[in-house]
C-alpha positions as CSV (number, residue, x, y, z in Angstrom):
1,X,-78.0,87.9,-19.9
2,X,-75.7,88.1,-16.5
3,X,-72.8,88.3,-15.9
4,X,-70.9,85.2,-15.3
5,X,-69.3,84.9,-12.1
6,X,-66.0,83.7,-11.1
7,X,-65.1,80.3,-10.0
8,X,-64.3,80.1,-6.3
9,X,-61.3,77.8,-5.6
10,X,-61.6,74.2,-4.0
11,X,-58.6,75.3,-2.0
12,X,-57.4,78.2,-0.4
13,X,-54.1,80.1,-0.7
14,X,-52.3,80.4,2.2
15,X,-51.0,83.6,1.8
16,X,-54.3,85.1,1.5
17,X,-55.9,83.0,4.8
18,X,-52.6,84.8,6.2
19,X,-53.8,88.2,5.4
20,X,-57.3,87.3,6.4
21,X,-55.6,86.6,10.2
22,X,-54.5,89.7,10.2
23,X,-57.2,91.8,9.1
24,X,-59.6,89.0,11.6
25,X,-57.8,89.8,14.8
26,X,-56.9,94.0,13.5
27,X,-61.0,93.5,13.5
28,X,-61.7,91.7,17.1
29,X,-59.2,93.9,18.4
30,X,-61.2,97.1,17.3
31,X,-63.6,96.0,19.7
32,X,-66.1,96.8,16.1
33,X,-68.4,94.2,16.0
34,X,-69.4,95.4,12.2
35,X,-65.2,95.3,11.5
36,X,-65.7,91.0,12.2
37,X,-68.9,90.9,10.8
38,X,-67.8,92.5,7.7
39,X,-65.4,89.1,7.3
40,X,-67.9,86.6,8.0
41,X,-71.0,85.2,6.3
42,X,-74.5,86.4,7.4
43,X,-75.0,82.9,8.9
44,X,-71.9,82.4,10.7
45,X,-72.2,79.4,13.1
46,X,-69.2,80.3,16.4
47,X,-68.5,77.7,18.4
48,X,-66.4,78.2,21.9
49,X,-66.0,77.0,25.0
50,X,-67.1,79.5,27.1
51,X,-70.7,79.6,25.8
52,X,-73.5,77.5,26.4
53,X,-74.2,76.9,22.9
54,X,-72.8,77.7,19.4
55,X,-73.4,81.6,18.8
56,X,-74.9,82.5,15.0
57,X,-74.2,85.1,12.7
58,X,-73.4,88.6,12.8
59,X,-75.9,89.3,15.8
60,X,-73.8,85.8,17.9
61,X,-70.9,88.3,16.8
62,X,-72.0,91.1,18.9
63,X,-73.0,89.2,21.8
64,X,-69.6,87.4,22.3
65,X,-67.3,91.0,21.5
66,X,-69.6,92.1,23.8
67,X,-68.9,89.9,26.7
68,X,-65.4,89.7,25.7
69,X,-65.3,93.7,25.9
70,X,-67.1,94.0,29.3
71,X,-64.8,91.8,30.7
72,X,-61.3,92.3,29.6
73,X,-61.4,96.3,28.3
74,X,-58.1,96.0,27.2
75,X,-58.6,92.5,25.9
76,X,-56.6,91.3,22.7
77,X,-55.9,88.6,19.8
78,X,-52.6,88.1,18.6
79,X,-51.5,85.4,16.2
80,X,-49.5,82.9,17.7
81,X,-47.5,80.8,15.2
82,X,-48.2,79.2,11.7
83,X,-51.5,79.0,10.3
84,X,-52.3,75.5,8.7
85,X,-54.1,75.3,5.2
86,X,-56.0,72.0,4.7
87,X,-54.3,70.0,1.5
88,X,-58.3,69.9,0.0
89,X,-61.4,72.3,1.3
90,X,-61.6,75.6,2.1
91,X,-60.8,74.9,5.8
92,X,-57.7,76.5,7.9
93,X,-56.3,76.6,11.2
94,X,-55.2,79.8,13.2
95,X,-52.7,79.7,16.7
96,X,-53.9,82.6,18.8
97,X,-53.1,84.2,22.0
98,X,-55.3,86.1,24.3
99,X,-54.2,88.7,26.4
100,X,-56.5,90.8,29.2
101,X,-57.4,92.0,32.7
102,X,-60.6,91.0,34.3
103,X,-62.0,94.3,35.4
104,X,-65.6,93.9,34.7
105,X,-68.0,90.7,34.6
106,X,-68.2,87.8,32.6
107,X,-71.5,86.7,31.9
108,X,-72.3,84.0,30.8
109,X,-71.2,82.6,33.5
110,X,-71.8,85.0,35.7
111,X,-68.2,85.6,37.0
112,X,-67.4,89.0,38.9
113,X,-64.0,91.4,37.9
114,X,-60.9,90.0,39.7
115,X,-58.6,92.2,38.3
116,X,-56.8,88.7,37.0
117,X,-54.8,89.1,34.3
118,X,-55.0,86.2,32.1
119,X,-53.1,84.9,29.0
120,X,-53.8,81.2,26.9
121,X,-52.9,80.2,23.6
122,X,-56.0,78.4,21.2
123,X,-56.9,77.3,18.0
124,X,-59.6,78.5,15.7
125,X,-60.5,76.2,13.2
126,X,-62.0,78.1,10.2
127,X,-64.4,77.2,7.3
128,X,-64.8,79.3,4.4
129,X,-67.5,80.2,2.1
130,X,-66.1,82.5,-0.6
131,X,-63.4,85.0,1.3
132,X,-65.5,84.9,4.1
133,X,-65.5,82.8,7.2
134,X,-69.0,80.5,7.5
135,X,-68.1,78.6,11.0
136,X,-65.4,79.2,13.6
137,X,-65.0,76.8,16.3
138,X,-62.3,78.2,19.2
139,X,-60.3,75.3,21.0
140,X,-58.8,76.4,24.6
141,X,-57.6,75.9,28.1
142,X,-60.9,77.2,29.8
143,X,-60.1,76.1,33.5
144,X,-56.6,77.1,32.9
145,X,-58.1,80.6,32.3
146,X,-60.5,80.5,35.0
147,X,-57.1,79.5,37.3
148,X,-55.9,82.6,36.1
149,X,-58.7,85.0,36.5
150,X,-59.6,83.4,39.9
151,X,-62.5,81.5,38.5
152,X,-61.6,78.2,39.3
153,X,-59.8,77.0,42.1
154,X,-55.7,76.2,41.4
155,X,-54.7,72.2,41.4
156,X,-54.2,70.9,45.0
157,X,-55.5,74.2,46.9
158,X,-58.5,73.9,49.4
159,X,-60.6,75.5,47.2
160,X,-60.1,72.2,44.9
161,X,-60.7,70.1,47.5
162,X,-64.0,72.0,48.5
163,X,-65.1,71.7,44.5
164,X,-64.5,68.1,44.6
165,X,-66.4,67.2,48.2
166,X,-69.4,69.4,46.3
167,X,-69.2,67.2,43.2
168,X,-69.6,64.1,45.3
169,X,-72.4,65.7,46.8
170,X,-74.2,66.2,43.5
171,X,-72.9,62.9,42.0
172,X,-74.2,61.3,44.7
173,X,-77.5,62.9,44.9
174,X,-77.6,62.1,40.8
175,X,-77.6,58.1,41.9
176,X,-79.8,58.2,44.5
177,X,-82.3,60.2,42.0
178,X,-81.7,57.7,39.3
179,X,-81.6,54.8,41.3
């Protein structure tokens, strides 16, 4: 006969999601891609911004410490206010703040070291499956860091208006091809 197994909450406690923060950005921090992956399910689904698709589980964790790491060396995750517990669920909601210089490249998208030093605020919305994180979906500025590494051209510069005149060239082009 087995054991029988403990009952895992419909809610979680938000002291221990606090302590989970801590011990989730202690583990991006590290730069350990087995540290994050040691807090997440095998089938982790990560969603950001700044890749071309959602990333999955523990291997989607290497890739993106990875890029992060080759990027911004001295990269790091710092919690930024209050984390928010849904009422019902096993879902919560972490402020973060990224610090980092750009001294190597960021790929995807291809983006070469500028030296930029960049810092943004974000969300990560979390869903749990046990103590463990099943999905994290990152919400941020992305062309507000791009502005800052030097990514993206800066609101009413010439290198806007450049961006812009290409745009019309390629919205353009999209009618004609369409039409």
């Amino acid at each position: 006969m087995s054991e029988p197994t403990a009952a895992v909450p419909d809610t979680l406690d938000p002291g221990v999601v606090a302590d989970f923060a801590e011990r989730w950005h202690a583990a991006w921090n590290s730069k350990d891609a087995s540290r994050v992956a040691a807090l997440s399910t095998e089938d982790l689904e990560i969603v950001d911004p700044s890749q071309p698709a959602a990333m999955r589980g523990h291997a989607g964790i290497r890739v993106l410490l990875d890029q992060l790491a080759r990027a911004f060396p001295d990269y790091e995750f710092a919690t930024a206010g209050p984390i928010y517990v849904a009422a019902s669920g096993r879902r919560a909601v972490m402020p973060w703040r990224f610090t980092g210089t750009m001294t190597g490249p960021l790929d995807p998208p291809g983006f070469a070291p500028t030296n930029g030093r960049v810092a943004f605020d974000g969300l990560d919305e979390w869903e749990f499956r046990g103590e463990l994180i099943a999905r994290t979906c990152a919400h941020y500025d992305l062309n507000g860091a791009a502005i800052q590494i030097g990514a993206a051209p800066a609101p009413g510069t010439a290198g806007e208006r450049h961006g812009v005149l290409v745009q019309r060239l390629e919205a353009a082009r999209r009618r004609r091809k369409r039409g």
